[in-house]
C-alpha positions as CSV (number, residue, x, y, z in Angstrom):
1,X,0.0,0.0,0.0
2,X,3.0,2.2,0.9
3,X,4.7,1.6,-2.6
4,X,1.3,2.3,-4.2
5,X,0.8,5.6,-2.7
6,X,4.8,6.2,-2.6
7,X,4.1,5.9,-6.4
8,X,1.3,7.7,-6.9
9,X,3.2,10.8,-5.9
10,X,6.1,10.1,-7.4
11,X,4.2,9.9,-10.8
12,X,1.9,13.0,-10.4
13,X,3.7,15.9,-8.7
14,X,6.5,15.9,-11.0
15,X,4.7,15.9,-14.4
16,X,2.1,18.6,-12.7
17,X,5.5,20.4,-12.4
18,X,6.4,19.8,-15.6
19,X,3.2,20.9,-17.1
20,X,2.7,24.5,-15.5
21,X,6.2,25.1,-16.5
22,X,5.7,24.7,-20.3
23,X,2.0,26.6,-19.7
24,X,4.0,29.4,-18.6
25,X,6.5,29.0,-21.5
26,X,3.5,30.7,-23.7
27,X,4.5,34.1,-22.3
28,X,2.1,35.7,-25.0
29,X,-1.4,34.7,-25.4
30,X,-1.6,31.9,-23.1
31,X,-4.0,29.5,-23.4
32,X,-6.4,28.3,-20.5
33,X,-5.0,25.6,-18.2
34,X,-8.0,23.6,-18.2
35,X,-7.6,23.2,-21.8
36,X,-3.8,22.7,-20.9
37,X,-5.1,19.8,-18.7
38,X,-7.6,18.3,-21.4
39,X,-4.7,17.8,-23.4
40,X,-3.2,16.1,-20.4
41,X,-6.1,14.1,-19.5
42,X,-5.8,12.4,-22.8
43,X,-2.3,11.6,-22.2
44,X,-2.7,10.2,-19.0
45,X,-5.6,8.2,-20.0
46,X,-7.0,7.9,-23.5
47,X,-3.6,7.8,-25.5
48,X,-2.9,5.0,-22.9
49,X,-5.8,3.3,-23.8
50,X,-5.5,3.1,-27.1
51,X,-1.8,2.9,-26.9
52,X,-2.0,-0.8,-25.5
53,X,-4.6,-2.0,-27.5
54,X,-3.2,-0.8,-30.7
55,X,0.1,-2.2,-29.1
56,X,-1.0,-5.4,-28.6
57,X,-2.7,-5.8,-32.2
58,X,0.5,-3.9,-34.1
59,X,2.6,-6.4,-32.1
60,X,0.9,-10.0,-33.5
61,X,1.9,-10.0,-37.0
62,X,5.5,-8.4,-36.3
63,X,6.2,-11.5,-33.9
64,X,5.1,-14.3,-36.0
65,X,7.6,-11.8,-39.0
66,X,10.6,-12.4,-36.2
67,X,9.8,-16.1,-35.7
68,X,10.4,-16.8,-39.3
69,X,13.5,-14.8,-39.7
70,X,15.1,-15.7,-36.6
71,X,17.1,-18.9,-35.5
72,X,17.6,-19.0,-32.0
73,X,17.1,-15.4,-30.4
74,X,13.1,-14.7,-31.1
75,X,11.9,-14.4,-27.2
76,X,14.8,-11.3,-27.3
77,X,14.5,-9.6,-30.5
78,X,10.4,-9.5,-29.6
79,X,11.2,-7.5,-26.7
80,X,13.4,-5.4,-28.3
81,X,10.9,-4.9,-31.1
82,X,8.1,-4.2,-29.2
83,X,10.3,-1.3,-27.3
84,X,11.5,0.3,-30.4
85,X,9.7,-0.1,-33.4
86,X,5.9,-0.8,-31.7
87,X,6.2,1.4,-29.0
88,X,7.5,4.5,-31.4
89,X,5.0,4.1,-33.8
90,X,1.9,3.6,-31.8
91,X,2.1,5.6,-29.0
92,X,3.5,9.1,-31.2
93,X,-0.4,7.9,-32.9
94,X,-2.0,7.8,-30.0
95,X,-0.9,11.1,-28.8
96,X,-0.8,12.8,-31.9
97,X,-4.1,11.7,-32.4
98,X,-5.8,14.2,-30.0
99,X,-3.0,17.1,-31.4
100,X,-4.9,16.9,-35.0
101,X,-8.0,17.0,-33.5
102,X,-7.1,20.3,-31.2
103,X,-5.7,21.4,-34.3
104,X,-9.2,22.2,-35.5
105,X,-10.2,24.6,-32.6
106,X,-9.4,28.3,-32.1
107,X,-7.9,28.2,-29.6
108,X,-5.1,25.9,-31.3
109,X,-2.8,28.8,-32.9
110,X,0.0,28.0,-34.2
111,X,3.7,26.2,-33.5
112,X,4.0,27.3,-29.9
113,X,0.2,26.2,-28.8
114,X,1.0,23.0,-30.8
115,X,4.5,22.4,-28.6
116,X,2.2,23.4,-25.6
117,X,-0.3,21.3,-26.2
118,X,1.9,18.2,-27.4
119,X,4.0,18.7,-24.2
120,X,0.7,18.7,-21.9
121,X,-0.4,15.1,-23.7
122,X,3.2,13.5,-23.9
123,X,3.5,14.0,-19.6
124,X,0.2,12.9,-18.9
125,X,1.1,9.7,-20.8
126,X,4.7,9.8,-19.2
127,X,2.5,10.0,-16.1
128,X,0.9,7.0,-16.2
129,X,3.8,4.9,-17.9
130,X,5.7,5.8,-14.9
131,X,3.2,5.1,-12.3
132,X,2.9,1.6,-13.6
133,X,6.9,0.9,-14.4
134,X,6.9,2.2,-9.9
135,X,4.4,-0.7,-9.0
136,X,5.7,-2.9,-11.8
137,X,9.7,-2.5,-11.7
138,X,9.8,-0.8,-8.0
139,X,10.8,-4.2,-6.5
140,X,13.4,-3.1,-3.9
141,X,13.9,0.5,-2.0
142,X,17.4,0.8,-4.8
143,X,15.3,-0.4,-7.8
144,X,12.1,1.9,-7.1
145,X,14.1,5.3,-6.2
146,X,16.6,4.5,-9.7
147,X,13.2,4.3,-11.4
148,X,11.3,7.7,-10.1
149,X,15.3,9.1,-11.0
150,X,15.7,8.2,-14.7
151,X,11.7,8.3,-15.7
152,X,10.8,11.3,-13.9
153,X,13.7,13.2,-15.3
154,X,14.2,11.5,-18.3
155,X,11.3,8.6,-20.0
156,X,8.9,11.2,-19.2
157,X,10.5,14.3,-21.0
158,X,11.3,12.5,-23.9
159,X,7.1,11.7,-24.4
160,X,6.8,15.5,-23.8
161,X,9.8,16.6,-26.0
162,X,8.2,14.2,-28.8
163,X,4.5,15.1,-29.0
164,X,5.4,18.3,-28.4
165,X,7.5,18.4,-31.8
166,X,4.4,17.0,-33.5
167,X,2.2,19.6,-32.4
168,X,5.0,22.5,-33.3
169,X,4.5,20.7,-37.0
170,X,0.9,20.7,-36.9
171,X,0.8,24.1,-35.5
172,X,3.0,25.7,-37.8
173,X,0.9,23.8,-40.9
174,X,-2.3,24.9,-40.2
175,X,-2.0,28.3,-41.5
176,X,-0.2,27.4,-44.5
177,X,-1.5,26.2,-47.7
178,X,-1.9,22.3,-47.9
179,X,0.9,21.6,-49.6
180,X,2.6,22.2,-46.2
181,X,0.5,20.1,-44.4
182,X,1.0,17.4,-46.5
183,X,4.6,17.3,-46.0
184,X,5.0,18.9,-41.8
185,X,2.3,16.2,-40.6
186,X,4.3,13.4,-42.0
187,X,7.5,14.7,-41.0
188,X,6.7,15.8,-37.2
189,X,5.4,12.8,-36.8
190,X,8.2,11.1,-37.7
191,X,10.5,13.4,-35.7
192,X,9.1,12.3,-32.9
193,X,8.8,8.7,-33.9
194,X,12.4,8.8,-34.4
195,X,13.0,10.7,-30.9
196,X,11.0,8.2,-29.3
197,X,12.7,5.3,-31.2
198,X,16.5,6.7,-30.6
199,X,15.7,6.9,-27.0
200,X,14.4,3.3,-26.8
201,X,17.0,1.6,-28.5
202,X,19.9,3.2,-26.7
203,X,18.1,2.8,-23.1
204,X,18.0,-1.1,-23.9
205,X,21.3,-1.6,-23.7
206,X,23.5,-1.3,-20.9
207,X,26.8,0.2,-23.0
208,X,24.4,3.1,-25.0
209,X,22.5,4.4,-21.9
210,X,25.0,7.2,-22.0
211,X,24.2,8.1,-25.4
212,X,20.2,7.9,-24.8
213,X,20.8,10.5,-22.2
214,X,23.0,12.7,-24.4
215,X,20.7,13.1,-26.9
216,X,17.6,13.6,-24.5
217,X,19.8,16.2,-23.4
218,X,20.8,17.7,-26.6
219,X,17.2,17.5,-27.9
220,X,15.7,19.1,-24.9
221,X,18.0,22.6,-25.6
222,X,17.6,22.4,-29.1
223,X,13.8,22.2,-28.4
224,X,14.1,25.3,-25.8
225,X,16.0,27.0,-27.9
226,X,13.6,26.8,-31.2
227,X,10.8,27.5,-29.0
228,X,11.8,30.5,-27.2
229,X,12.6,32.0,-31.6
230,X,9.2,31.0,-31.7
231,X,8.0,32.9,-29.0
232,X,10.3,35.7,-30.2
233,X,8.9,35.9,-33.7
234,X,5.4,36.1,-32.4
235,X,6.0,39.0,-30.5
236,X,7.0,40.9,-33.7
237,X,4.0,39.4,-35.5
238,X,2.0,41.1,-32.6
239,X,4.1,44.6,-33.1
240,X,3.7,44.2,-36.9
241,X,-0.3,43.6,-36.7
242,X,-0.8,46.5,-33.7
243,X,1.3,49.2,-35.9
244,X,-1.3,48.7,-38.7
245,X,-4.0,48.8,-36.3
246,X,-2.1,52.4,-34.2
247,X,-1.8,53.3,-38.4
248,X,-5.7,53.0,-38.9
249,X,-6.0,55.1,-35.2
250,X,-7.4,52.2,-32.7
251,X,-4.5,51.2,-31.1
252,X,-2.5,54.8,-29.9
253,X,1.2,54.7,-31.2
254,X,3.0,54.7,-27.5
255,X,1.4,51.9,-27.0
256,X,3.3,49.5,-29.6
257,X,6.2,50.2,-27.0
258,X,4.5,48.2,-24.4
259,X,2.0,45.9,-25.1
260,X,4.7,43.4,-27.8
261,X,6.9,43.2,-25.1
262,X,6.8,40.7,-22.4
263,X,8.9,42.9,-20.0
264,X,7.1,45.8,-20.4
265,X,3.6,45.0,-21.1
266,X,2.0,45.1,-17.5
267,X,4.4,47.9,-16.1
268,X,2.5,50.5,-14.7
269,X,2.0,54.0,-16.0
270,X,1.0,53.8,-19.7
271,X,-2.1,52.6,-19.7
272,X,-4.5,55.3,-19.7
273,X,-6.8,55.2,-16.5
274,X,-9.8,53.9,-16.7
275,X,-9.2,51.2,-19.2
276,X,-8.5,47.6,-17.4
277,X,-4.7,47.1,-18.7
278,X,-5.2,43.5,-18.2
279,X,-7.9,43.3,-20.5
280,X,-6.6,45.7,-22.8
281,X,-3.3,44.1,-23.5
282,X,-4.5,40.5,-23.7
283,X,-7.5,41.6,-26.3
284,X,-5.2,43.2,-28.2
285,X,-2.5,40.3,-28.3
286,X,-5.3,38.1,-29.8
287,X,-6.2,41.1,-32.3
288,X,-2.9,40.8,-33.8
289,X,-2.4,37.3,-33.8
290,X,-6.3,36.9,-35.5
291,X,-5.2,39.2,-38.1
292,X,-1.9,37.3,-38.8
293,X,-4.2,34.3,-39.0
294,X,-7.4,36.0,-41.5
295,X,-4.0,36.7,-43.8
296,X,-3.1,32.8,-43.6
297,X,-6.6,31.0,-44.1
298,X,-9.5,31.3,-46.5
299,X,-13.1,30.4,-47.3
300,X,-15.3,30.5,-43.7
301,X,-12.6,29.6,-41.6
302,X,-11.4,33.2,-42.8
303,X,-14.7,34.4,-42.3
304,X,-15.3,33.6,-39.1
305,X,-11.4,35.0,-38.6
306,X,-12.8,38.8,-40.0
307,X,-15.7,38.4,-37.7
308,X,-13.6,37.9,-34.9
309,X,-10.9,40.9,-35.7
310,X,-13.9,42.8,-35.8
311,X,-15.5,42.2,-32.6
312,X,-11.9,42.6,-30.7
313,X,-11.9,46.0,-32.1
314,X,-15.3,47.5,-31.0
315,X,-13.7,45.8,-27.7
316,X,-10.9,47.9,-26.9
317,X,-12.8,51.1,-29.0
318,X,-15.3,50.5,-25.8
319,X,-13.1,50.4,-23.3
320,X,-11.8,53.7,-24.3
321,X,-14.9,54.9,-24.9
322,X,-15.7,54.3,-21.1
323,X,-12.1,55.8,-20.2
324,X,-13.3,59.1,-21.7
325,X,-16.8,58.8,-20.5
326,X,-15.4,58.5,-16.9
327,X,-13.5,61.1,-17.8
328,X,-16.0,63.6,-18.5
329,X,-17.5,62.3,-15.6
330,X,-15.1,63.1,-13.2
331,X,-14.9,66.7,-14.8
């Protein structure tokens, strides 16, 4: 019972962690954290699911394949098949399944909500993986604290690092014509496939374990690293987007020295009184990035995009309307 709950937490805190590190990662439009933990929620349990199932069926005719080609070593090269060709392909679906749906929402809008989102679902599967490798593998005090120690810091961020490269594919497809789609789907998925697969094989022997951690490693900055460009590069989509909208007089031109700028955006001072800065600098953040997006789509997905860009300007002309009205008030 002790190992069970000892487990439990070991499991859960950490990925919980993990995940309200990378929601704060989206420094600029940041997306709710219960959709944050839908994404998660499938991880932890539907991706699972269907990842043991599909497992299990994927598995049936690749054994009987090894049986005929192999002499005397079947029972190992099984194992070792299941770990790193099964295991890559199924579980990438699995998760990545759930990422293509999101895809289709609003809220889904572009590379660095994909990587978000991706991230979210590749810890709540690391989550339960490594609650049942603790009750499965956990058989001594030594065994059970080298497990929470290599899957908590390592197993588990490579299912985050992986989906989340899928969903930095799908999200930087959607708003492209589908000539990209057809070729960033199929190769983000196999990015991660081959992450997952690379990490597999080298874990599975004693000699390359090194190596697997290396290139967790190594992956992991690289993935920071294009990340936080991606971050960058939407803040000067915002300031690109809000000087067209200061050029056609809603948004005043001081305030294109704030409001793109993660630093500066909620420092006190420039927002005019009476206008909830909050408000102000988070409508129009998903101003700019609409607009970016009504230039990237078409037919009534566009539509619905000019609708949008138009409602999020009679928005922040209200709330200075209601600045000067309380204005004249006060006077």
């Amino acid at each position: 019972m002790f190992i069970a709950f000892a487990s439990f937490i070991a499991a859960v805190i950490p990925m919980f962690i993990y995940l309200i590190i990378i929601w704060l990662l989206d420094r600029y439009e940041r997306e709710p954290f219960w959709l944050i933990l839908l994404n998660f929620f499938w991880g932890a349990t539907g991706a699972i699911f269907l990842g043991v199932i599909g497992s299990i069926i994927f598995q049936i005719p690749l054994n009987e394949l090894i049986k005929i080609i192999s002499d005397d070593n079947a029972g190992e090269l099984i194992s070792l098949s299941g770990a790193v060709i099964t295991a890559p392909l199924v579980e990438e679906s699995t998760k990545g399944f759930f990422l293509i749906l999101m895809s289709y929402s609003k809220k889904f809008d572009g590379g660095v909500d994909g990587a978000v989102f991706g991230g979210a679902i590749g810890l709540g599967f690391g989550m339960t993986e490594n609650f049942m490798y603790f009750l499965t593998y956990g058989t001594t005090p030594v065994a059970w604290l080298m497990l929470v120690f290599v899957r908590t810091l390592f197993s588990a961020v490579m299912h985050c690092l992986a989906t989340a490269t899928f969903g930095a594919f799908i999200g930087f497809a959607k708003f492209k014509p589908s000539i990209f789609k057809i070729i960033l789907y199929p190769a983000g998925f196999f990015l991660a496939v081959f992450l997952h697969f690379s990490w597999n094989l080298l874990v599975s022997f004693e000699n390359t374990t090194i190596f697997g951690f290396l290139l967790l490693i190594i992956y992991l900055f690289i993935t920071f690293s294009i990340f936080q460009l991606s971050v960058y590069f939407e803040g000067k989509t915002i300031l690109r987007e809000l000087h067209d909208e200061s050029n056609r007089g809603l948004i005043p031109p001081e305030h294109l020295n704030f409001i793109p700028y993660i630093t500066r955006r909620y420092r006190s001072g420039w927002c005019p009184i009476g206008v909830d800065q909050k408000n102000y600098v988070k409508t129009a953040t998903i101003l700019a990035l609409r607009k970016n997006q009504y230039k990237n789509s078409i037919g009534t997905r566009q539509k619905n995009y000019l609708k949008e860009i138009e409602n999020l300007r009679y928005r922040i002309q209200l709330m200075f309307y209601n600045a000067n009205l309380k204005y004249y008030n006060n006077a």
